[in-house]
C-alpha positions in Angstrom: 0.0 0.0 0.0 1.7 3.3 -1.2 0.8 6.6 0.8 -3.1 6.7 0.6 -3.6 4.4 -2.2 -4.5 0.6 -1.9 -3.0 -1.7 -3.9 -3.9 -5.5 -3.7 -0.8 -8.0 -2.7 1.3 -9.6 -5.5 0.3 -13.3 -4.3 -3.8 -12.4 -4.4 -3.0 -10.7 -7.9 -1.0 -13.9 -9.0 -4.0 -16.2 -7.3 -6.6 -14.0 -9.5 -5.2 -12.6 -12.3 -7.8 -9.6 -11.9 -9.6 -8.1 -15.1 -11.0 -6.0 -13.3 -11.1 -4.2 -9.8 -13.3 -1.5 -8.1 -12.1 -0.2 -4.6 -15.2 -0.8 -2.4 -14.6 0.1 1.2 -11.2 2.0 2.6 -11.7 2.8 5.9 -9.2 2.8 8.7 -7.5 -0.7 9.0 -9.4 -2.6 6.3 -9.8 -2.5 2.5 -12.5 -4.3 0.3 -12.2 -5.0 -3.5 -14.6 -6.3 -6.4 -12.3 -8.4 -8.6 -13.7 -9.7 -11.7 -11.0 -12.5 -12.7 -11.1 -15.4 -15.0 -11.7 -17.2 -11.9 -15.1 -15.5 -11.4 -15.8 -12.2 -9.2 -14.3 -12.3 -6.1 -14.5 -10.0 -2.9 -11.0 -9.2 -1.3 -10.2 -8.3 1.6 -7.1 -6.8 3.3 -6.7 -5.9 6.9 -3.8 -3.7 8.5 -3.6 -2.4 12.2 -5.1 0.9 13.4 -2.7 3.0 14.7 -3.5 5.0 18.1 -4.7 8.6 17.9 -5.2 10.8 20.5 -9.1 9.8 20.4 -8.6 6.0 19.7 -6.7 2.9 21.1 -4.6 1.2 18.8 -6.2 -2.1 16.9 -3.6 -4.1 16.3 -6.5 -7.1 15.5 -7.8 -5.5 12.4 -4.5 -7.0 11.0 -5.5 -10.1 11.6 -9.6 -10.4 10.7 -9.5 -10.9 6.9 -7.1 -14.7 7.9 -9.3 -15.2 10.5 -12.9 -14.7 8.8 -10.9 -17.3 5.5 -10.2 -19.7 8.6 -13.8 -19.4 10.0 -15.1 -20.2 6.2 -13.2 -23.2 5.6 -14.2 -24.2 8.7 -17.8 -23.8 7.8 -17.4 -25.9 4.8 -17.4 -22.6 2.1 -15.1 -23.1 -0.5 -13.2 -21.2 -2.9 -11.9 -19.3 -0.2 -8.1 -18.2 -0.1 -6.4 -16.0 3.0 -2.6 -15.5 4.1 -0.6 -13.0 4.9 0.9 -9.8 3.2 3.6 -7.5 4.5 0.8 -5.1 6.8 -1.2 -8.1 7.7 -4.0 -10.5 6.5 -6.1 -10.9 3.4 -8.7 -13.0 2.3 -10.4 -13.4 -0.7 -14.5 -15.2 -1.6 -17.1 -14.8 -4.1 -18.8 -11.6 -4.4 -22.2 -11.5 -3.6 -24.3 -9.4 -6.2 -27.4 -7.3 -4.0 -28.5 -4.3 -2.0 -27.9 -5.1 1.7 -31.0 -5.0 4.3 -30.7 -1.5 5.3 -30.3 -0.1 1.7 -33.6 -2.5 0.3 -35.9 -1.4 3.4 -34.7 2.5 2.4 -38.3 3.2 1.0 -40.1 2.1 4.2 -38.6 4.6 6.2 -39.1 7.7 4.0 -41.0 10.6 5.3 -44.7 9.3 5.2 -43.9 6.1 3.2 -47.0 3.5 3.1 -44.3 1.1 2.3 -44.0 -1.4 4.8 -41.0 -3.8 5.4 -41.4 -7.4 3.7 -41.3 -10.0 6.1 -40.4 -12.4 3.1 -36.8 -9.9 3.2 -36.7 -10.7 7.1 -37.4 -14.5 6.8 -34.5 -14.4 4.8 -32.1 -13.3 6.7 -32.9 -15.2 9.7 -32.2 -18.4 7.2 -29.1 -17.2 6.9 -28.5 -16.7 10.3 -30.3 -19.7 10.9 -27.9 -21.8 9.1 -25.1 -20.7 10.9 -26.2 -21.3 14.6 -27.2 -24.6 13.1 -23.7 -25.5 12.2 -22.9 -24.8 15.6 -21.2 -21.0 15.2 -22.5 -17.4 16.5 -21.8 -14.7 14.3 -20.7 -11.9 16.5 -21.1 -8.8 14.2 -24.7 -9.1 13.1 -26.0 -5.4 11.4 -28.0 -4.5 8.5 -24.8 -4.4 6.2 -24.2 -7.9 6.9 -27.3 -9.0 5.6 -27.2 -8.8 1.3 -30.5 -9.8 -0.1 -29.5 -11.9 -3.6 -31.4 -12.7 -6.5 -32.2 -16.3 -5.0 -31.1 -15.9 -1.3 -29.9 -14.0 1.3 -26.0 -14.3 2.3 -24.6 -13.4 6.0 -21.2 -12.0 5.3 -18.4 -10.5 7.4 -17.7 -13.3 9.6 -14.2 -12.4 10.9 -15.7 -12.2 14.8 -17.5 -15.6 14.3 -17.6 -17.8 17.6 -17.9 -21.7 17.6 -14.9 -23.9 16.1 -10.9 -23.7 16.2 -8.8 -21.5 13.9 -5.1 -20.4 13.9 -4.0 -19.6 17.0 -1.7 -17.0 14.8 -4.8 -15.5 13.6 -7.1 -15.3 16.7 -8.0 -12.5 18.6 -10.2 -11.6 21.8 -14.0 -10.3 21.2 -14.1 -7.0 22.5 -17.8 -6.3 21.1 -19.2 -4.9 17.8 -21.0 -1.9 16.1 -22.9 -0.8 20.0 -26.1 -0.3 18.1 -26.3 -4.2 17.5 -24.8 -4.9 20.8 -27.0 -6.7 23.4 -27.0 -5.6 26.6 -25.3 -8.7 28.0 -22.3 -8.5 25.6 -22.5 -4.6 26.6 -22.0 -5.3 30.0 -19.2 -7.7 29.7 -17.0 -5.3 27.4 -17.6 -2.6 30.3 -16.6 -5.0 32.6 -13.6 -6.9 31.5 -13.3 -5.6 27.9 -14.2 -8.5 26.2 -17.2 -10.9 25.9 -18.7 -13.8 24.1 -20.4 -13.7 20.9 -23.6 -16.0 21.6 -26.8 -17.1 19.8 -28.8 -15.2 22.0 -26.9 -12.0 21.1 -27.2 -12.8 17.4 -30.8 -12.8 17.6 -31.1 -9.5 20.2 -28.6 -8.0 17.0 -30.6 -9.5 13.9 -34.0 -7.7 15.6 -32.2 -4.3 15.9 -31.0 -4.3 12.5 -34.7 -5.2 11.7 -35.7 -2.1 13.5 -33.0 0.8 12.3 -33.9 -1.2 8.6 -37.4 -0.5 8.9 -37.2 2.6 11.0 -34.2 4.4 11.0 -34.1 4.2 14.7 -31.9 2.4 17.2 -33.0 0.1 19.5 -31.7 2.3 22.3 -31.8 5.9 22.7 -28.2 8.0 23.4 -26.7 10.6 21.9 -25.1 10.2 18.1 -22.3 11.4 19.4 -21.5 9.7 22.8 -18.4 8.1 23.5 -18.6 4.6 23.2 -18.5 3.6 27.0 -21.4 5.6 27.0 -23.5 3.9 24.1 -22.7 0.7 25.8 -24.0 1.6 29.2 -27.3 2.7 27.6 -27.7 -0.4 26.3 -26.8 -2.3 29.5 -28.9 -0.7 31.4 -32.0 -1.4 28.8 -33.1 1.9 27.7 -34.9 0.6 24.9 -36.9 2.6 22.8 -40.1 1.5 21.6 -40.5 -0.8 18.6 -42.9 1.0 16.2 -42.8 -1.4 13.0 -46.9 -2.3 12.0 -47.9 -6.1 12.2 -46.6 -9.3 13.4 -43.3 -8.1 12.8 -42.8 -5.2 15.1 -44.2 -7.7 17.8 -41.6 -10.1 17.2 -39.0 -7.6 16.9 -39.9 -6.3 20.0 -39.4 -9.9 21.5 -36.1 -10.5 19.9 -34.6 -7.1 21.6 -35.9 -8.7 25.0 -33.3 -7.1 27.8 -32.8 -11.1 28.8 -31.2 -13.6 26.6 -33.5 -16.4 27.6 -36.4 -14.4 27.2 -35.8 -13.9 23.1 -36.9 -16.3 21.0 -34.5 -18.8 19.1 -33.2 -18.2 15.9 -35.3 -20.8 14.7 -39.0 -19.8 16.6 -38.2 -16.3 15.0 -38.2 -18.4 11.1 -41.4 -20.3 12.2 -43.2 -17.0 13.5 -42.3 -15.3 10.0 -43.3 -18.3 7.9 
C-alpha cells in the first residue's frame, strides 16, 4: 500500500489474475475490492492495524480479521476461499455477492410518510441465513444490516471475521471486544464494560438481527443516546435497557420487539423467529 492508495498483494494478484477491480470500502484498517477475474468475481479483503490517535486505542487485530474470517469459512465448509498473509497483515479473498444489503432494500419504508412497509419475506431471509449458521454450531458476533445482502435467489450473511464456535489459527485469533454498539445486546455490553471482552452467543445474534430489523425498517436504534457519545457511554445505555419502543406495524414489530428482549433467555430462538415469519 503506497501513501493513501490501496494496492492489492502480488500473491492475491498472482491467485486471480484480476480483469477487473473496483475499490469498495477503505476505511481505517481494512480495505475491500470487487475483482472480476477469470476465476469468477471475487470480494477481497485486506486488513492492517489501526494506529492510536489521541481519540482511539490502537487495533492491532484489524491485522488479523481478513485470515481469521478465511479460517472461519473453511471451517464452515465454504469453498473457494483463499487468505494468508501480506507485508501489513492479513487478506482473504471469496465470491462476491451481487445485492443491495438490508438496510439499503428497506430504504423506502422509512421515508417521510412512506405506506411502504417492510417485507417480512426480506426478514425471513435473513434469519435463514443466520439460521444456518447457529445450526452448524457458530454465533456470528457482528450481526448489522450491512451484513445482511439480499441476492437474486437468497440472502447471504457476510463479514464473519468475529465468528464464535470452532478452532482456527492460534496465529490469527483474537479476543472479542464487542461490535457496532447499536447491535450490541445488553449482556455483551455489560461484559465489554466489565472486562473488555465478551462472548459472541446465539442469544446476542438474535437481540442483534431484531435491531437491525428495526433501524432497517425505522431508521431508529433500539436504544436511545446521543449520536455522538463516546462509546462507553453507548454501551452503558444499552446495558442498562433503555430501549426505545418498537414501532414497526404487524406481526413483525411484535416479534422484533421480543427478539430485543433485555434477557437472553427471554428472546426467542433463531429458529421460533423463522417459524413466526413463515
Amino acid at each position: 500500500m503506497s501513501g493513501s492508495t490501496p494496492e492489492l498483494p502480488v500473491v492475491v494478484l498472482d491467485a486471480l489474475t484480476p480483469t477487473a477491480q473496483r475499490l469498495v470500502i477503505n476505511r481505517r484498517g481494512s480495505t475491500v475490492w470487487e475483482v472480476d477475474s477469470p476465476r469468477g468475481r471475487y470480494a477481497v479483503k485486506l486488513g492492517y492495524p489501526i494506529e492510536a490517535t489521541p481519540d482511539w486505542p490502537a487495533q492491532p487485530w484489524t491485522a488479523l480479521a481478513p485470515a481469521r474470517e478465511g479460517a472461519v469459512l473453511h471451517r464452515l465448509g465454504f469453498d473457494e476461499i483463499a487468505y494468508g498473509e501480506w507485508e501489513r497483515g492479513t487478506w482473504n479473498f471469496q465470491p462476491w455477492h451481487e445485492g443491495p444489503d438490508l438496510y439499503r432494500l428497506w430504504e423506502p419504508c422509512r421515508r417521510p410518510d412512506s405506506v411502504v412497509e417492510p417485507h417480512t419475506s426480506v426478514a425471513l431471509g435473513c434469519v435463514k441465513a443466520l439460521a444456518e449458521l447457529h445450526a452448524k454450531g457458530w454465533a456470528h458476533g457482528d450481526v448489522q444490516p450491512a451484513h445482511f445482502i439480499i441476492g437474486p435467489e437468497r440472502t447471504h450473511l457476510i463479514d464473519l471475521a468475529l465468528a464464535r464456535g470452532g478452532q482456527v489459527p492460534e496465529g490469527y485469533d483474537f479476543p472479542f471486544r464487542g461490535c457496532l454498539v447499536h447491535y450490541e445486546a445488553p449482556e455483551i455490553a455489560r461484559m465489554v464494560l466489565a472486562t473488555g471482552q465478551a462472548e459472541p452467543t446465539p442469544e446476542a445474534d438474535v437481540y442483534a438481527l431484531g435491531a437491525s430489523l428495526l433501524i432497517s425498517a425505522t431508521g431508529w436504534r433500539a436504544v436511545e443516546y446521543p449520536d455522538d457519545a463516546p462509546r462507553p457511554v453507548q454501551r452503558e445505555a444499552v446495558a442498562s435497557g433503555r430501549r426505545r419502543s418498537v414501532k414497526v406495524p404487524g406481526d413483525l414489530g411484535a416479534l422484533i420487539d421480543a427478539m430485543l428482549s433485555h434477557a437472553p433467555g427471554d428472546r426467542p430462538t433463531i429458529y421460533e423467529v423463522g417459524k413466526a415469519l413463515s
